[in-house]
C-alpha atoms as one frame of an Amber mdcrd trajectory, in Angstrom:
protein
 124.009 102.438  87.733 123.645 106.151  87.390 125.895 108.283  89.713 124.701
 111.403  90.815 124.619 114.620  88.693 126.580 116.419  92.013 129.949 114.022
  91.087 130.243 115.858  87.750 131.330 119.001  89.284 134.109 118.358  91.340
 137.709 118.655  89.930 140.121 116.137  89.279 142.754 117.610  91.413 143.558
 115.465  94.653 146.108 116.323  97.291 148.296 114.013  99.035 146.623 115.388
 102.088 149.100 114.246 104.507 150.159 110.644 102.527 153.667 111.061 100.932
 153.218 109.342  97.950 155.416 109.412  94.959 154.486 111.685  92.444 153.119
 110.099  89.255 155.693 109.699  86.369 155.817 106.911  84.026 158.670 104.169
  84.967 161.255 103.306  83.212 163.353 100.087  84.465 166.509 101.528  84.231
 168.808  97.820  84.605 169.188  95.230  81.544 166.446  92.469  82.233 167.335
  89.304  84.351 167.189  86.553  81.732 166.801  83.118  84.014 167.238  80.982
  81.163 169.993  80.058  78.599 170.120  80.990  75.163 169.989  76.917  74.281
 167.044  77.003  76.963 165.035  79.657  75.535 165.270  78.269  72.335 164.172
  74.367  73.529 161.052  76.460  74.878 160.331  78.160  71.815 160.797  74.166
  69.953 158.926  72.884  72.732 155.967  75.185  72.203 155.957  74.824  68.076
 155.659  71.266  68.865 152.533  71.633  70.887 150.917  74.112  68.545 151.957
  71.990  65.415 151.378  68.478  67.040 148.718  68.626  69.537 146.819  71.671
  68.933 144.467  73.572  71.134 140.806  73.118  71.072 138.682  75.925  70.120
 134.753  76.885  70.607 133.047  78.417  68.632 132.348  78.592  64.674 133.341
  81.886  63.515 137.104  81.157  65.592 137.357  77.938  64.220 136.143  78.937
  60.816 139.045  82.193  60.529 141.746  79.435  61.284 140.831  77.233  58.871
 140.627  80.023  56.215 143.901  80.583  57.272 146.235  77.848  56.728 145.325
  75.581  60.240 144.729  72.004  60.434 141.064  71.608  61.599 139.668  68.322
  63.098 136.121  69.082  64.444 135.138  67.376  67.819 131.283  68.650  66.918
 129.648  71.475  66.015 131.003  74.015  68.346 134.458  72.753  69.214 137.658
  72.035  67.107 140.949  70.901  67.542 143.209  73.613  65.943 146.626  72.721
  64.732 149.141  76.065  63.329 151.465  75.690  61.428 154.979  77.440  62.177
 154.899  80.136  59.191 151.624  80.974  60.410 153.292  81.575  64.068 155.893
  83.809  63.007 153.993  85.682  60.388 151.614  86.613  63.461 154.776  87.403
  65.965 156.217  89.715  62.492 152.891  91.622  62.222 152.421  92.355  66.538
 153.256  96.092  67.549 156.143  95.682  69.693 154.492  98.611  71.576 151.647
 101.086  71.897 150.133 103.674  73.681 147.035 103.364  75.606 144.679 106.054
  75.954 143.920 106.911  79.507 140.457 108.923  79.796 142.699 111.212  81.339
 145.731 112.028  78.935 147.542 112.684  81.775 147.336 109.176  83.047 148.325
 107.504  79.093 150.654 104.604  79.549 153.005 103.348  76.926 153.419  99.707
  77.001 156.289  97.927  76.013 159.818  97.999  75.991 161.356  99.137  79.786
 158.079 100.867  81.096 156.893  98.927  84.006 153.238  99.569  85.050 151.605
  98.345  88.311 148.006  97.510  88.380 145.185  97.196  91.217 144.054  93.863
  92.098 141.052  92.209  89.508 138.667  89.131  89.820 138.177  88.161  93.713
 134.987  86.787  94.483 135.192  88.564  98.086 136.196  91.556  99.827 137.908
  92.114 103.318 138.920  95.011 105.314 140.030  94.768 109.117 136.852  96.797
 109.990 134.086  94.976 108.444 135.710  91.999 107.994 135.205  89.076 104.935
 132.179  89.625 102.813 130.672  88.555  99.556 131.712  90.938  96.371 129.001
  93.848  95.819 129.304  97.317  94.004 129.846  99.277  96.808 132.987  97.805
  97.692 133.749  97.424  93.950 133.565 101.395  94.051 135.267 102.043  97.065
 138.129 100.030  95.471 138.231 101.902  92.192 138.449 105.338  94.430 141.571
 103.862  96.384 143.270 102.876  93.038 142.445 106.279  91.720 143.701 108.125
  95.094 147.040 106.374  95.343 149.819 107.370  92.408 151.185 103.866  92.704
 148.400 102.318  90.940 148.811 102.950  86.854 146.222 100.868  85.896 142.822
  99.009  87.037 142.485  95.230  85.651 139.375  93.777  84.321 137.161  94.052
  87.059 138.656  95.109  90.964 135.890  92.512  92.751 133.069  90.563  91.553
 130.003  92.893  92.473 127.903  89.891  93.039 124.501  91.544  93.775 124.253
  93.266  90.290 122.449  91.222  87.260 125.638  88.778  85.470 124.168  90.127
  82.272 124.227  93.641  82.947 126.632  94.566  85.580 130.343  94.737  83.133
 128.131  98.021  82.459 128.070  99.061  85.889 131.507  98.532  86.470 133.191
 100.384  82.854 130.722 102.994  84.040 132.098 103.574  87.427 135.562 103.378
  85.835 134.926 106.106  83.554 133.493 108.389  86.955 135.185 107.614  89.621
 138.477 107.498  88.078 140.334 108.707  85.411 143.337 105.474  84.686 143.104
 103.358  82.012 141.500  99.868  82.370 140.912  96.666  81.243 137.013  95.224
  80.868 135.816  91.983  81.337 136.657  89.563  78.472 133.699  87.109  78.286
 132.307  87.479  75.193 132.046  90.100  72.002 128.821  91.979  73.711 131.051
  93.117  76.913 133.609  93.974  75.455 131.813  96.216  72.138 129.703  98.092
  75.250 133.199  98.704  76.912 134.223 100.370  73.911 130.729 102.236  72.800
 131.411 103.898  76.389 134.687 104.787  75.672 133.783 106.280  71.996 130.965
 108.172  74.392 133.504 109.467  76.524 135.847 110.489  74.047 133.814 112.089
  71.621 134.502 109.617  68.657 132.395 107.047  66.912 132.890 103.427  67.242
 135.134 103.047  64.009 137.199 106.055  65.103 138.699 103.936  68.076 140.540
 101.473  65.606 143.601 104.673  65.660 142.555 105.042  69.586 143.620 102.571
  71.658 141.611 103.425  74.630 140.638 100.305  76.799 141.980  97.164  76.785
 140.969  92.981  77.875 142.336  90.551  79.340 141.356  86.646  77.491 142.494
  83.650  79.548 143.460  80.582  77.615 141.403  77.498  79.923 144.770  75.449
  80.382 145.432  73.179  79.639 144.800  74.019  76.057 141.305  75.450  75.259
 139.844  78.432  74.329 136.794  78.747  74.734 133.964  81.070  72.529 133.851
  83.884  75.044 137.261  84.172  75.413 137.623  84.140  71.681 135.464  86.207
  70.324 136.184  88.801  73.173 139.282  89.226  71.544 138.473  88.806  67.937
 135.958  91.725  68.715 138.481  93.893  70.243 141.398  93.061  67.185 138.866
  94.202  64.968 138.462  97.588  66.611 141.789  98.371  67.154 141.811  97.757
  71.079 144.731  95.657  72.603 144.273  92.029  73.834 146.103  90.502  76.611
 146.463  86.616  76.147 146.923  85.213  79.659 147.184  81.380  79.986 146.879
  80.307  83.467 149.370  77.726  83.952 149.498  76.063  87.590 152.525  74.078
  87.306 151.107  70.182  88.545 147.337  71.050  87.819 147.066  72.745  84.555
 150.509  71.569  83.224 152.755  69.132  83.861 154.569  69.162  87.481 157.906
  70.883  85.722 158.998  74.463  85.032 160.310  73.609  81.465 156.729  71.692
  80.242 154.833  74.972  82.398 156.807  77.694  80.268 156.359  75.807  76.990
 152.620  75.737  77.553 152.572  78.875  78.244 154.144  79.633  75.572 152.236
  77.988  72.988 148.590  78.940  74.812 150.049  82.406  74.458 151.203  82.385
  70.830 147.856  80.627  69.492 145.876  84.234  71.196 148.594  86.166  69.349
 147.906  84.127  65.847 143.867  85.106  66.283 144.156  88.606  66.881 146.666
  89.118  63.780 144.345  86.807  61.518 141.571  89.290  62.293 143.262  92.571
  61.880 147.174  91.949  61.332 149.317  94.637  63.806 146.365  94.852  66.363
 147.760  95.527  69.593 148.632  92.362  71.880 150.362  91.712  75.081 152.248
  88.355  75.615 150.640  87.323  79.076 151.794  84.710  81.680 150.534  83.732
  85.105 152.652  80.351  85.535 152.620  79.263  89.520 152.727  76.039  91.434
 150.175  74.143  93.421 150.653  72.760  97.069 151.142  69.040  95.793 149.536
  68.154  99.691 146.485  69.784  99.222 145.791  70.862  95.083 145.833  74.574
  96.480 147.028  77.560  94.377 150.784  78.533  95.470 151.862  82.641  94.508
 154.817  84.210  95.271 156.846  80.993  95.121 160.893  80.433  93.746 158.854
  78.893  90.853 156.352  81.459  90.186 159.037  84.110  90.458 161.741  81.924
  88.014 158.199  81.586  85.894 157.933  86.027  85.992 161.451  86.345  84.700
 161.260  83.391  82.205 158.105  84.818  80.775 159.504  88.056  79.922 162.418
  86.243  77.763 160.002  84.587  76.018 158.118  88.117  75.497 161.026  89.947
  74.101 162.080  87.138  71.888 159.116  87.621  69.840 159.619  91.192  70.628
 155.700  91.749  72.169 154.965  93.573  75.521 154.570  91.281  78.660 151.865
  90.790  80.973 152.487  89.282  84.938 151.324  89.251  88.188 152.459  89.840
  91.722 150.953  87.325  93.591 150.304  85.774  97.229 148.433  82.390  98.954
 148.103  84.423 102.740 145.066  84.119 103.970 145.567  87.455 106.372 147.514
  90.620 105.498 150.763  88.686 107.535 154.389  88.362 106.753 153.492  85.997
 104.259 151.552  87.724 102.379 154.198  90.146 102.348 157.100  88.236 101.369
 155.027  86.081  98.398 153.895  89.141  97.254 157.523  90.861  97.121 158.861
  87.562  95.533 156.622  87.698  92.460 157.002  91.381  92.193 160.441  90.893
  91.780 160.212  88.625  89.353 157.703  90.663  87.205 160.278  93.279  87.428
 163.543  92.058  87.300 161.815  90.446  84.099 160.448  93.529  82.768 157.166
  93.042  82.773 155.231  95.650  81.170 151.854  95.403  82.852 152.070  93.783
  86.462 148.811  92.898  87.129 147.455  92.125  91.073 149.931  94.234  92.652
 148.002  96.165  95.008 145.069  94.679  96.913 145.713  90.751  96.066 144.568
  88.134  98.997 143.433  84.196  99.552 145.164  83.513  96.368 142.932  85.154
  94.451 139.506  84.817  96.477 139.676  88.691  98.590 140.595  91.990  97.483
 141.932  93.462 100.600 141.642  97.057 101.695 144.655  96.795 104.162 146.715
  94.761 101.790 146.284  97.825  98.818 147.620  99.966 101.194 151.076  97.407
 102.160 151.332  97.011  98.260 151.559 100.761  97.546 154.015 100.766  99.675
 156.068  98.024  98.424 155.493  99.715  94.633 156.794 103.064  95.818 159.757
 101.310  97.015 160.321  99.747  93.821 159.532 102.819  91.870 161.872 104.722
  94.131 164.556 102.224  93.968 164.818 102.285  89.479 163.976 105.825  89.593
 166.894 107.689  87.551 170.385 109.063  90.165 172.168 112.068  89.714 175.968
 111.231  89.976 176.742 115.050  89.489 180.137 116.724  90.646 178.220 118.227
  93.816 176.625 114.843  94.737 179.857 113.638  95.923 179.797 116.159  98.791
 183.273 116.693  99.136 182.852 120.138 100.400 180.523 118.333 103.067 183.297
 115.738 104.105 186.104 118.865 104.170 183.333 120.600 106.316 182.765 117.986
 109.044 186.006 116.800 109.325 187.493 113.297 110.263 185.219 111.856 112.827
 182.205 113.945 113.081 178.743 113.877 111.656 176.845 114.913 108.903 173.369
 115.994 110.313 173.878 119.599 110.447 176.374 120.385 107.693 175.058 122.403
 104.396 175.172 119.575 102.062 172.633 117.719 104.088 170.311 121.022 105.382
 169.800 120.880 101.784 168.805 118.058 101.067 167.350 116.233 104.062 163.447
 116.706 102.526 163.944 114.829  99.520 167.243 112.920 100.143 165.601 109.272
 100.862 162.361 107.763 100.004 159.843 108.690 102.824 157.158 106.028 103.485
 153.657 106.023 103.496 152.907 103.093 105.871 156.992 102.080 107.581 157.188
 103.090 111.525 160.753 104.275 111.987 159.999 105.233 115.783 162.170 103.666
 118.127 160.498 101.361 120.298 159.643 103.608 123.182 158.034 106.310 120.601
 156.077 103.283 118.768 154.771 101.697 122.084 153.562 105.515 123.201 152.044
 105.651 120.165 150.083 102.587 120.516 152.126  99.565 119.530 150.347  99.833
 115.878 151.160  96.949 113.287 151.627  97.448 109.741 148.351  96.448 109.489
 146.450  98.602 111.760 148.280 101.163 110.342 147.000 100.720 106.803 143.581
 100.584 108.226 144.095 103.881 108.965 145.557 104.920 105.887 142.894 103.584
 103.343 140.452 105.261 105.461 142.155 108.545 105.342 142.962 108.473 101.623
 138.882 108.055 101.351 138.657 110.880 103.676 140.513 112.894 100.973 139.429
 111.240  97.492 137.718 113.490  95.137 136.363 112.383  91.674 137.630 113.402
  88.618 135.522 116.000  86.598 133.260 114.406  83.820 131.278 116.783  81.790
 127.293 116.921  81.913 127.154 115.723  78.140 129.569 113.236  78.090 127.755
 112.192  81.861 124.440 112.116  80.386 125.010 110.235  76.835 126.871 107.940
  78.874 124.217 106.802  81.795 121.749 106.954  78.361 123.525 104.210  76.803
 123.762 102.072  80.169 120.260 102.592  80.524 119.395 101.597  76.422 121.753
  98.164  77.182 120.474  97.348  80.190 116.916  97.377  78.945 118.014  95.662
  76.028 119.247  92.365  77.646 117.261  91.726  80.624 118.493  89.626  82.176
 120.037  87.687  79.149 123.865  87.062  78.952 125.648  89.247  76.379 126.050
  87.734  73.234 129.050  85.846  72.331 129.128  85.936  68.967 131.354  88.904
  67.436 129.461  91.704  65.762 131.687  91.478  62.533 132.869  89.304  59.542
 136.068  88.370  60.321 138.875  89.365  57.696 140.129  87.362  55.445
């Protein structure tokens, strides 16, 4: 892809232009986390998981993985050439949880937009991986790039969106082999947030961060002290990693870019049918991506991940948003700050339509994530089908359910005048406080003011067209289009990037990147 020359010239300012949105700050969770589980309980999931690790292992592709375990310390039993059953031992555990940056910076291409991650910052991210796309206009369609970039303006348009995950659709009708180009690309000119790239394999990833050197003026090695994009590696529960996933984040270790290590654990499918045996698989799945990335470069940057949900147990189906998955949110960020390492989590839903359901589900995970402190709270604006649709409408009902979270931990002055006595001696016993001087001065910025909510009365809303929620947000994500304008990329940095896309894509073909890391691991 190769945007137009035009884009380059247009500022990065953009207006609220008649959306009240929240004005970007970074958010800090003000409350002590939730902890769900016991001291004694924690610590039978930490046994739990050294027991797995120690015991059964996890089964690894790929030589050069297998290979920098065994030079390690691991237990090795080969299955065959490519694949490995990988045993750790428990010193080799906690040396890697010792050596893990309890947090970092990461490098937004705009400095403005730099999130710290760790400790009590909570970041919300747009939704990442769907197959399919919907919107309430042109209803459900197939994944392609020009959704994928309308979706990348709407995260960049709305403040409540910190973050972009590893890739906002599927743009299925771009080459596989080519099109994790396409998409850093339109990251890096469309928007200006910090993102994650697609994880499947060491080629993906090392273009990901050739574009970022590009854009930032450094050279490759320069980005090991840069932390500047990040991945995302999913462990295939239960228990396998595969060579893609592996070397993805052996690759990015090595350079000095952050790993996320996200086992997807659906409770009944992937793990056994019981939160306990869920969380300590987790756990473990988690851990052994932590051990790899500190065996190639010890204090790289990793983020304790956890998706742990629930299936229907009628139909096999993917549950979100569930007392589970929501116990499973708060659980996993425990487990995070045990080992003191920044946590990953998701807020969630099954709906099928932007409905009730998808609201509530959505809400009950996010509450989780944040009443567990989860650092990076991935799918919270946009999520549908369980995963299958990134939905237009739904982004917009998400930002609104962020900004009332954000609004809700943001920081209260409890100041002499915010007790309004002078207001309560003004109006008296038994009047109001509309008009009085302690409200005149405040009623602009007093409460949160929403974005999407209809506060009419009935008579007002049904003169106004008896709009749902939904309707409404068609409107909205329309309007914030209306009103998007690219951030500013200069003609060099442009140019030398498109150059590279164009060097790659001739390069490969229509071959797969390759998986095998473009090092010697250390050690």
């Amino acid at each position: 892809m190769a945007l137009s020359r035009g884009r380059r010239s247009q500022r990065s300012h953009r207006s609220n232009q008649g959306i009240n949105q929240l004005a970007k700050a970074p958010l800090v969770h003000p409350w002590a986390p939730v902890e769900a589980l016991s001291p004694d309980q924690l610590d039978a999931v930490h046994e739990a998981s050294i027991k797995i690790l120690e015991n059964l292992g996890i089964s690894v592709l790929g030589s050069h993985a297998i290979s920098l375990f065994e030079k390690h310390g691991a237990k090795v039993e080969q299955i065959d050439g490519n694949e490995a059953l990988v045993k750790l031992t428990r010193r080799m555990i906690e040396a890697a949880v010792a050596s893990s940056p309890e947090r970092f910076v990461l490098n937004a291409p705009n400095p403005a937009n730099n999130i710290e991650i760790g400790g009590n910052q909570i970041h919300f991210g747009l939704v990442s991986g769907p197959p399919n796309v919907h919107d309430c206009i042109n209803g459900r369609r197939v994944g392609n790039f020009a959704d994928y970039q309308t979706l990348i303006k709407l995260g960049q348009f709305f403040n409540a969106i910190d973050f972009f995950g590893n890739q906002a659709i599927a743009p299925t009708d771009l080459p596989v082999g080519t099109r994790h180009l396409d998409t850093a690309l339109c990251n890096l000119t469309l928007a200006d947030k910090p993102f994650l790239v697609t994880g499947i394999g060491a080629g993906r990833v090392l273009d990901a961060m050739q574009l970022m050197a590009i854009y930032h003026g450094k050279q490759l090695d320069e980005l090991r002290d840069f932390p500047c994009v990040m991945t995302n590696i999913n462990v295939n529960s239960p228990r396998k990693l595969d060579d893609a996933m592996a070397y993805s984040a052996m690759q990015m270790a090595y350079y000095g870019q952050p790993v996320v290590v996200t086992p997807f654990t659906l409770m009944g499918a992937m793990t056994p049918a019981t939160l306990p045996a869920a969380l300590a698989q987790q756990n473990a799945e988690a851990l052994f991506g932590v051990v790899l990335t500190q065996l190639v470069r010890p204090g790289a940057q990793v983020v304790y991940g956890g998706f742990t949900s629930n299936v229907d147990m009628r139909s096999g189906a993917p549950a979100f948003g569930t007392p589970e998955n929501s116990l499973a949110n708060i659980a996993g960020g425990q487990l995070a700050r045990r080992y003191g390492l920044p946590y990953r989590t998701s807020a969630c839903n099954a709906a099928n339509v932007v409905d009730a359901q998808a609201a509530y589900e959505t809400q009950m995970a996010m509450w989780g994530a944040t009443l567990g402190h989860g650092n990076l709270i991935y799918h919270a604006a946009g999520w549908l089908e369980g995963g299958l649709v990134a939905s237009f409408e739904k982004l917009v009902l998400d930002v609104e359910m962020i900004q009332h979270m954000k609004s809700m931990l943001a920081p209260r002055s409890f100041a002499a005048e915010e007790f309004g006595f002078d207001a309560m001696e003004e109006v008296g016993a038994g009047g109001h406080f509309f008009g009085c001087e302690h409200t005149m001065a405040r009623y602009q910025t007093a409460f949160y003011s929403p974005i999407l909510s209809d506060w009419q009365n009935h008579e007002n809303w049904v003169m106004a067209g008896e709009k749902t929620a939904t309707e409404r947000a068609t409107a909205l994500w329309q309007h914030a289009l209306a009103h998007y304008t690219p951030p500013s990329v200069s003609a060099d940095i442009f140019d030398a990037m498109n150059a590279y896309v164009a060097k790659r894509k001739a390069a490969l073909g229509s071959d797969e990147p390759n998986f095998v890391p473009d090092f010697i691991p250390a050690g």
